[in-house]
Structure formats: C-alpha cells, structure tokens
VOKE-397115 format. One line per field, with one value per residue (C-alpha): x, y, z. Coordinates in steps of 0.25 Angstrom, whole numbers, plus 5000, padded with zeros to 4 digits. Example, Ala and Ser with C-alpha at 12.3 -4.5 7.8 and 13.67 -1.06 7.14 Angstrom:
VOKE-397115
xx [5049  5055]
yy [4982  4996]
zz [5031  5029]
//
This chain:
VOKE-397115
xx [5000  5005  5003  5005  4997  4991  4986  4978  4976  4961  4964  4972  4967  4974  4964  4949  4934  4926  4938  4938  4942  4947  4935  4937  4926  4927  4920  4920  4907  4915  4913  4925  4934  4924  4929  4943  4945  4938  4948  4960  4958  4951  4964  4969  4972  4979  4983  4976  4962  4955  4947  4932  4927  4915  4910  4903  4899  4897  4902  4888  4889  4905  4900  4889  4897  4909  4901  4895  4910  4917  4929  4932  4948  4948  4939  4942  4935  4933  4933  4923  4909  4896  4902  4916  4920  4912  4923  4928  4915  4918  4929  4925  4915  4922  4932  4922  4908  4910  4924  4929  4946  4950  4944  4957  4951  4958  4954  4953  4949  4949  4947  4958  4956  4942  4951  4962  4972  4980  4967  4959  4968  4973  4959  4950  4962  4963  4971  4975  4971  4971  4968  4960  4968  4981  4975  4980  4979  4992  4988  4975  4980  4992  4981  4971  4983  4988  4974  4970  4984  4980  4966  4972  4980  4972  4962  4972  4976  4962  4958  4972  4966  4952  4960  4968  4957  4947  4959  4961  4944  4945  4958  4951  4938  4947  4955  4941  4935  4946  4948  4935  4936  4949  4941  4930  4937  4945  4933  4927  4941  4941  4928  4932  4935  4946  4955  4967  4975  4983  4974  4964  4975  4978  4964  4964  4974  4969  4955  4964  4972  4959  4952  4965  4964  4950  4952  4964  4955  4943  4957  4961  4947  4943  4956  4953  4938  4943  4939  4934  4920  4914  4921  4912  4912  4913  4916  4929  4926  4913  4922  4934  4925  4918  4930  4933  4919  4925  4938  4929  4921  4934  4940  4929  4929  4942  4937  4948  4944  4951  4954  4951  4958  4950  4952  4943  4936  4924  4930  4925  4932  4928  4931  4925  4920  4921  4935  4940  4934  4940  4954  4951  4950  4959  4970  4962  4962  4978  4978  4970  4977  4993  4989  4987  4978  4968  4972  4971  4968  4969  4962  4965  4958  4967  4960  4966  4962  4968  4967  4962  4972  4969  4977  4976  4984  4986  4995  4999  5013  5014  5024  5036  5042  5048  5033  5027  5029  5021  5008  5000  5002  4992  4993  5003  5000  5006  4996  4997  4982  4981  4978  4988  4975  4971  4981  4982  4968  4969  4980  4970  4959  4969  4973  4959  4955  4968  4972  4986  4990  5003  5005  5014  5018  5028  5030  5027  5019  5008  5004  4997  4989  4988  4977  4977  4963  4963  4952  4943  4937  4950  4943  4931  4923  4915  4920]
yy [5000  5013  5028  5030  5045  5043  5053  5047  5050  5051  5038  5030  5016  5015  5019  5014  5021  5016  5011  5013  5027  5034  5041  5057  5065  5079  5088  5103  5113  5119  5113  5119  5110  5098  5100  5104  5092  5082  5088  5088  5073  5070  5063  5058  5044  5036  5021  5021  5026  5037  5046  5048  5062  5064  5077  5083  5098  5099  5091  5084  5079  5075  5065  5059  5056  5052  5042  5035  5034  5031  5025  5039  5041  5057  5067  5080  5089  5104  5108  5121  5119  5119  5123  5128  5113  5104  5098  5094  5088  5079  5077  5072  5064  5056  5054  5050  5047  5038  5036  5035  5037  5031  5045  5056  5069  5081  5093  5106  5119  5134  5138  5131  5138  5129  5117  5117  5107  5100  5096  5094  5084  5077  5075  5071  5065  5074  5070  5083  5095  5109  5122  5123  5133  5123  5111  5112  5099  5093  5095  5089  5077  5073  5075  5066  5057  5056  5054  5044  5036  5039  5033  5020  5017  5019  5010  4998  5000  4997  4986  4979  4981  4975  4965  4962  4965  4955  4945  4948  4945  4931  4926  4929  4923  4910  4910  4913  4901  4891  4898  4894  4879  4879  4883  4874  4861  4864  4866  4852  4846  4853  4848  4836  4827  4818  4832  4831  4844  4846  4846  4854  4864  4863  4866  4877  4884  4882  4890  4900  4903  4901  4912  4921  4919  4922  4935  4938  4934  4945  4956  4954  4955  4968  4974  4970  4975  4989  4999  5014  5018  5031  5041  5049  5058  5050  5057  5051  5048  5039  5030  5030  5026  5017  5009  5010  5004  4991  4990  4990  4980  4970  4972  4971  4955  4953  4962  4976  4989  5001  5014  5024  5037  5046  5059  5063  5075  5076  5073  5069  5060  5055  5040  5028  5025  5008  5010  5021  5013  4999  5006  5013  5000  4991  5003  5003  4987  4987  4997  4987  4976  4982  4987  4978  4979  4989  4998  5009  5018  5034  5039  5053  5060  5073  5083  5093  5099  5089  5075  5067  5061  5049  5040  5028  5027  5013  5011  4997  4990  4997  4993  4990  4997  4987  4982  4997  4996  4983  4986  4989  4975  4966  4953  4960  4960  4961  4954  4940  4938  4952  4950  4962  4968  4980  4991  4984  4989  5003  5004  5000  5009  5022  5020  5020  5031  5039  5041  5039  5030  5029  5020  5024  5015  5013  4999  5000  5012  5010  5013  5025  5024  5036  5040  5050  5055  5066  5076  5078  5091  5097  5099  5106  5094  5085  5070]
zz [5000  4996  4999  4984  4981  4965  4957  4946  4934  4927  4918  4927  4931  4946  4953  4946  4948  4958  4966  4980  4985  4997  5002  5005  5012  5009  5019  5016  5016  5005  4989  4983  4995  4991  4973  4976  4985  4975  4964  4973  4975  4963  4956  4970  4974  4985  4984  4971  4978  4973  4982  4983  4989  4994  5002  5013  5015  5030  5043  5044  5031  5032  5043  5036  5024  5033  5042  5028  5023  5032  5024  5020  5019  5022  5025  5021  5031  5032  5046  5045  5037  5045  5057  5061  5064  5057  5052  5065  5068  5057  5063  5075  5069  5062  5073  5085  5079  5066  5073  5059  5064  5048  5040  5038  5041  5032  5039  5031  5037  5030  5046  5053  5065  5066  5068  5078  5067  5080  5090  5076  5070  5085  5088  5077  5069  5058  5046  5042  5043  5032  5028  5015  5011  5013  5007  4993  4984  4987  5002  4999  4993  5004  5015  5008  5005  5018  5024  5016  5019  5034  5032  5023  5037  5046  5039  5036  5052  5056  5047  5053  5066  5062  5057  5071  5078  5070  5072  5087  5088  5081  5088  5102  5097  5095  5109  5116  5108  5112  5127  5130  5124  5131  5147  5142  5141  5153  5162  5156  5160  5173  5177  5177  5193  5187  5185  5193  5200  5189  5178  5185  5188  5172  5170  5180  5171  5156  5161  5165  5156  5147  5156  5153  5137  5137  5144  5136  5124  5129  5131  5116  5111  5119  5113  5099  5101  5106  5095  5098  5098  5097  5106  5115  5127  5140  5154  5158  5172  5169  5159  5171  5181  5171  5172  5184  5188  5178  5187  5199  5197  5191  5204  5212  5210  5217  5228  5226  5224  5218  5222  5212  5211  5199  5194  5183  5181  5171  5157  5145  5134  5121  5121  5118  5132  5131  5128  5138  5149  5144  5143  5158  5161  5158  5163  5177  5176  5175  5189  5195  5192  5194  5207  5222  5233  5230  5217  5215  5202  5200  5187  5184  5171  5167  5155  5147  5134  5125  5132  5145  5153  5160  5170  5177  5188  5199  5210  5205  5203  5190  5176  5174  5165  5156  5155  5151  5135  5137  5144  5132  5122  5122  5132  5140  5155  5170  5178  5178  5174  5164  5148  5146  5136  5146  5143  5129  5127  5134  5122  5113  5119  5120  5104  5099  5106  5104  5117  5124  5134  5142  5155  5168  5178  5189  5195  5209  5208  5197  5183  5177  5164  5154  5144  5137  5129  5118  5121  5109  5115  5108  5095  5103  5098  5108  5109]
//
C-alpha cells in the first residue's frame, strides 16, 4: 500500500466510473466554497480513488448527512454559518453523539477568532485547521491528502482490532467450554467413596485451577469487550462513590471494611460512565488487596481549566521498582491469587477515552494512581 498522490488524466483507465470513492463532505453556507472546492478536487485521486463530494449548507444539515454517511473520509467544515460556532457543533457531534473518531475534520474559518486553533484542535480532534484566505489549491490538496492518509489508518487499525478482538472472543469461548468439562468430570470422579487422599487432594486441585481459568477467561473477555460508548456528563462524585459501594460489598464477604478518605467537590465530567466506574474500580481493588488489616484509601479530585485530576492513594506494601514497567501487560500480577487484568483494563479504559495515567508507588509505603481527564468545557461547548 502506498501514499502514492495521482492526478488523473480525463482519459486514463487507473481509476474507473463508479468505483469506490473516498467520501468528502463539504459543509460551508457559502456556494462559491462548495464550486471552488469541487473543481479544486475534481481531478484529485489517492491510492487510485477518486473523491466523491457532496455538500451541506448549515450545521444541521452537516450532521444529518454525516450521520447517514458515516464512511466519509474528511469533512470539510466552516466554523461560522447559522450561528458563530456552528461548525463546532458539528464538531462536537460528530465526536461525542454518533461518536464517529474515524472522519478527518479540516476546519476552515474566514473569522478565526470564533475558533481558538490550540483548544479546537486538542479537544475535538481537529485534523487541520485554516483560514479561507490561506487555503490556496495546493493547500487544499495536501490537507485533504494528509487527511484522507489519516482516515485509511485509523480504519485499518480498527479493523486489526475487531480482528484481535473477534479472535480474543472465540478463544475464551473454547477454554470456557472445555473448563467446565474439565470441573464437571472431576466433580463426577470426586463423588465418588473408593477416592483415596491423594486422589481426592489431586482432584481438589484441577477445580481450582479450573476455578482460576475461568476467571482468567471472564478478565480477558471483559478487556476484549471494552469499547467507549457515548460520553455524557456524570457528577464525579456519584460515579467514585459508585465504585466505591462495588468494593464495599466485595470485602464485605471476608468480614474488612475500608477507611475511605474523599475529597471531591462538585465536578462534572464527560465520560462514559460504565467504564469510568470499572477503571475506579479495579484501581480501588488493587489498594485493597496490596494493603493489610483494614485498608485504607484516599480519593482526591483536583479541577483546573484544562483537565480533572484524579488520585487513588492506599497505605499498602506498594511496588517495587523493578516490577513498575510491568503492571499494566496482561496476565501479569502480584497476588498469588490475581489475573493481573485490573490495571491492564484501566489501561484500556484510560486509551479509549483519551486520558493519561501514571502510577507512583513506594514499597513500604503505598501506591498512588493518576488519572488525568481532558476537560471538554475548554471549547465552551457542554459535554
């Protein structure tokens, strides 16, 4: 597969009628941008594809067309038209409603103090960003190249990982199947009075062990399942305390309780609210079971104007550091009964929602986890 740019000519047979196209929205409320564009990219074609235009004249109309297509490569989208950001709108739609992450936005603005370039582009993940006036025909076709390059990666990355992740399904399907044959004969064996010691001791141990598969099996299909929903606004608070309540009740069963240490004032974030509570979670889970006795867990919630800053502090033995660069693979674990999926997954839930993570821990003294959420309200739109 090449980057390959081809201009084709009006006769030649590379690239044939009715083939299939990259798709390119053009959304502007003025008709000379929607002709000069066309012509612009009229002869244009990557990888031998061709691109089919089609347009929209307001932000309303942008999303209805981008919601029915959406297998369009690039959009390219006027910030002001109806109002002074409806483009950003779009925007935001895009990004958070049809939670379409594949479509390269090309902002264009003739007002580009409507649209603040860093925060638009970090937070809605703008593609590129110009002035009209800027945006000559050369500029137009490397921005639409580049994008559509983008867009082809990002889709052949995601169709790996729907191939890993329809993999990752089956093989646990086929362990779960013989797991359980595995425990049923040995509880048909075991039932048995003619046993002796040692081959109920054997037994003992092969529905352990089973026991252990299957809930590494139910880790591994949890991670595979993980994949981000719509992001909404959710007070903070109710979703840490939510997990906390889930920590609760697990160590309720072995008769412990834990002291909770919370500060956390009144926030709102925009996250997909299954996830950030099964990534609170598993990070409270690893304080809990790292520390003795009765464990103890701080939770404080910092806000500034870019991000919200959370950490999860315990008291515990902590990590060594020659075991810190290991904590996130898969399967690997401290405790002699863990799967080693928890932080694995936080991992997981932290890249799908763009956030960053970072771990602190001091053996003796505990472990402190970071997590770091971008603040949408930096665009002044709501989450």
């Amino acid at each position: 597969m090449t980057d390959e740019i081809v201009f084709v000519d009006e006769g030649e047979d590379s690239v044939h009628e009715g083939s299939i196209t990259w798709k390119i929205l053009i959304v502007d409320d003025q008709e000379d941008v929607h002709t000069v564009t066309r012509l612009v990219l009229d002869d244009f074609a990557f990888e031998g594809r061709k691109v089919t235009c089609f347009s929209a004249y307001s932000g309303r109309e942008a999303k209805r067309l981008i919601a029915e297509n959406p297998d369009t490569a690039v959009i390219l989208l006027d910030v002001v038209m109806e109002t002074n950001r409806a483009g950003l709108d779009v925007a935001q739609f895009i990004r958070t409603e049809v939670m379409n992450r594949f479509v390269r936005i090309i902002l264009r603005t003739g007002q580009p103090g409507e649209a603040p370039e860093r925060e638009v582009v970090t937070e809605l993940d703008i593609n590129d960003y110009r002035q009209k006036a800027e945006l000559t025909a050369d500029r137009l076709v490397t921005s639409v190249t580049t994008a559509i390059r983008s867009y082809r990666d990002l889709k052949s990355i995601d169709e790996g990982r729907r191939g890993l992740h329809l993999l990752a399904m089956a093989v646990a399907h086929q362990i779960r199947n013989r797991t359980v044959t595995i425990a049923g004969f040995a509880n048909l064996i075991r039932k048995k009075e003619s046993n002796s010691p040692d081959v109920a001791e054997h037994l003992a141990t092969i529905l352990h062990e089973s026991s252990r598969l299957e809930s590494m099996v139910r880790d591994v299909t949890n991670y595979a399942s993980i994949q981000i929903g719509n992001l909404k606004p959710f007070g903070i608070r109710d979703l840490i305390e939510e997990a906390m309540d889930l920590i609760d009740a697990k160590i309720k069963v072995s008769g412990r309780t834990v002291q909770w240490d919370v500060f956390c004032p009144d926030q709102t974030v925009s996250v997909d609210s299954r996830l950030f509570v099964l990534a609170m979670e598993a990070i409270m889970q690893n304080g809990v079971d790292f520390s003795d006795g009765q464990p103890r867990i701080k939770v404080a919630v910092l806000t500034g104007r870019l991000v919200c800053s959370i950490t999860v502090t315990d008291f515990g033995c902590g990590i060594g550091e020659k075991d810190l660069p290991f904590v996130y693979d898969p399967f690997f674990s401290l405790k002699p009964t863990g799967s080693g999926m928890g932080l694995c997954i936080v991992k997981k839930v932290a890249m799908e929602h763009q956030w960053d993570i970072a771990i602190e821990s001091t053996p003796g003294r505990g472990t402190t986890m970071h997590v770091v959420i971008p603040r949408r309200e930096i665009t002044g739109l709501k989450g």
